[in-house]
Steps between C-alpha positions, in 0.01 A plus 500: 500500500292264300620328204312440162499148306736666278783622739364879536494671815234677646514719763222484773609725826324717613526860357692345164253578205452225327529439114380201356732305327423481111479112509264560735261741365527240167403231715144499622544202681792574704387829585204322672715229673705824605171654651391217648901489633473785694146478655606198679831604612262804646243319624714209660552659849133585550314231363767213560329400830109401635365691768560330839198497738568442844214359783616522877442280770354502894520811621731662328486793198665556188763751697675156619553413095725796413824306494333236243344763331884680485660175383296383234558899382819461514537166318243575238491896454194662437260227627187622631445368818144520695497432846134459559390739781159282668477362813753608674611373871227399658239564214703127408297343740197586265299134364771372206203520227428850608894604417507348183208658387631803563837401392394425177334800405852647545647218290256524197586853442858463503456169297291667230782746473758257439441319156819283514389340878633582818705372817312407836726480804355420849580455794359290777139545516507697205610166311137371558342794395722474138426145505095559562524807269639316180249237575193724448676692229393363143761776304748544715833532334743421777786332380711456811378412868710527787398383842675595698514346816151408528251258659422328192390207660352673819611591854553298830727692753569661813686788337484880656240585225256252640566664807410832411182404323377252779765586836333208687471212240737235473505328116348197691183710547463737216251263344251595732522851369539463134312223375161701539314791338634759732859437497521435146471860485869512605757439228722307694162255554510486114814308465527346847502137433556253754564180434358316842172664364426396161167469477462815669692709244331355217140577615636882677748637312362728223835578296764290469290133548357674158820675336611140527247279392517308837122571471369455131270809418346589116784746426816226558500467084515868429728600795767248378470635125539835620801438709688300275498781253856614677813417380692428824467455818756611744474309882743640731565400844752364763539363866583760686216730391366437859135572454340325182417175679601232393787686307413267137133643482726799303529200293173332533627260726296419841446260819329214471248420833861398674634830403830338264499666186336391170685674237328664185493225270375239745198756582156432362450822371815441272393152431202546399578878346202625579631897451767410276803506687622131359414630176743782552754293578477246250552803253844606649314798646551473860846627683540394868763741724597399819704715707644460870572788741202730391233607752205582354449809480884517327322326176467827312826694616729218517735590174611131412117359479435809280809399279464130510163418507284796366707742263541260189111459462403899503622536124 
């Protein structure tokens, strides 16, 4: 039952017909506010929430996101949800600028369909990709970002991943491998950043000595425009995760040449904002989860992190 300015009850279940109240039908103007009433109280549980796109990491697919996918459902019913089906598994080993192209294509077209803005939520190496995307994105209407467990700051471990792209390599020697034309055609090469080999990863690496302005390049201005145009930025990481190495780059934290950490705000990128991330934070638009006990591929199932550190920002 909805009541009337005046006291009068109207009755709006289903099957009732429905006479309009005389002080209505005298009223112009509350019949409108009436209408206008009942199209949001029918529109509420469709429209109430942005689409939620969701990027996968190193060899994985979007089958391993069903239980995110279920829980943000469940907490905010009727959300569309778009795991984005692109290389999958192994196709993840494909060169990082390669994915996002392809990535993006996806992205636009969901994007274009979504005038109010959309959710990205990525995990692991997918959190590049969403970071390189929204760089080269001048309309993108993302509001909310959530890495999730990512290399932000790049890779340097001996983790069972490294072992299954290069079985005989320790993290002392990947170097050799990566920091040239040929293995920059691996993904892994496209974030691997070691920090005995500096010089090395700024003249070889092709993606993420760019994504982060550690090398200067024409597009730095417009890249950093484009991804400050979100609204928040969600970095989500923890300890135990037991294969982002060192743990904090979920948090763009990373070794210095003596391998102790240099936390985000004490890195040069941040310093000097060169894609914006200082910028973020200096608006209030940067949220920092940490979480113990979570392996990492737990990140995206693991109910408390959902509730906790991901839930509130998919309105």
């Amino acid at each position: 039952m909805l009541q009337s300015a005046r006291g009068q009850r109207v009755d709006l279940r289903p099957g009732r017909e429905m006479k309009t109240p005389q002080v209505i039908r005298e009223s112009p103007v509350l019949l409108l506010q009436l209408q206008l009433l009942l199209l949001l109280l029918t529109g509420v549980c469709i429209d109430g929430y942005k689409p939620v796109i969701i990027v996968h990491g190193i060899l994985d697919g979007p089958k391993q996101f069903n239980t995110i996918a279920f829980h943000i459902n469940k907490t905010h019913p009727g959300t569309n949800v778009t795991v984005i089906d692109l290389y999958d598994n192994w196709a993840s080993l494909e060169p990082m600028w390669k994915q996002v192209q392809g990535f993006r294509k996806v992205f636009d077209n969901i994007v274009q369909k979504a005038p109010d803005g959309v959710h990205l939520v990525c995990f692991s190496q997918g959190g590049l990709i969403c970071r390189a995307l929204l760089s080269m994105a001048p309309d993108h209407n993302v509001h909310t970002f959530v890495s999730l467990s990512s290399p932000q700051a790049g890779q340097y471990g001996d983790t069972e991943y490294l072992k299954k792209v290069f079985p005989d390599c320790t993290k002392k020697l990947v170097f050799h491998l990566c920091y040239n034309r040929v293995g920059q055609k691996v993904s892994i090469c496209n974030y691997w950043n070691d920090p005995h080999h500096r010089p090395r990863y700024l003249q070889g690496n092709s993606f993420l000595a760019v994504l982060n302005g550690d090398r200067p390049h024409n597009n730095m201005k417009a890249w950093r425009e484009n991804f400050l145009r979100i609204k928040k930025l969600v970095l989500i990481g923890g300890p135990d995760d037991g294969v982002i190495t060192p743990w904090q780059s979920s948090h763009f934290g990373f070794y210095d040449s003596d391998e102790n950490i240099v936390e985000m705000r004490n890195q040069e990128s941040y310093k000097n904002d060169t894609f914006g991330l200082k910028t973020l934070d200096a608006r209030g638009d940067m949220s920092v989860c940490v979480h113990s006990g979570v392996k990492h591929i737990q990140w995206h199932s693991n109910y408390t992190v959902f509730r906790t550190c991901i839930e509130k920002w998919l309105t």
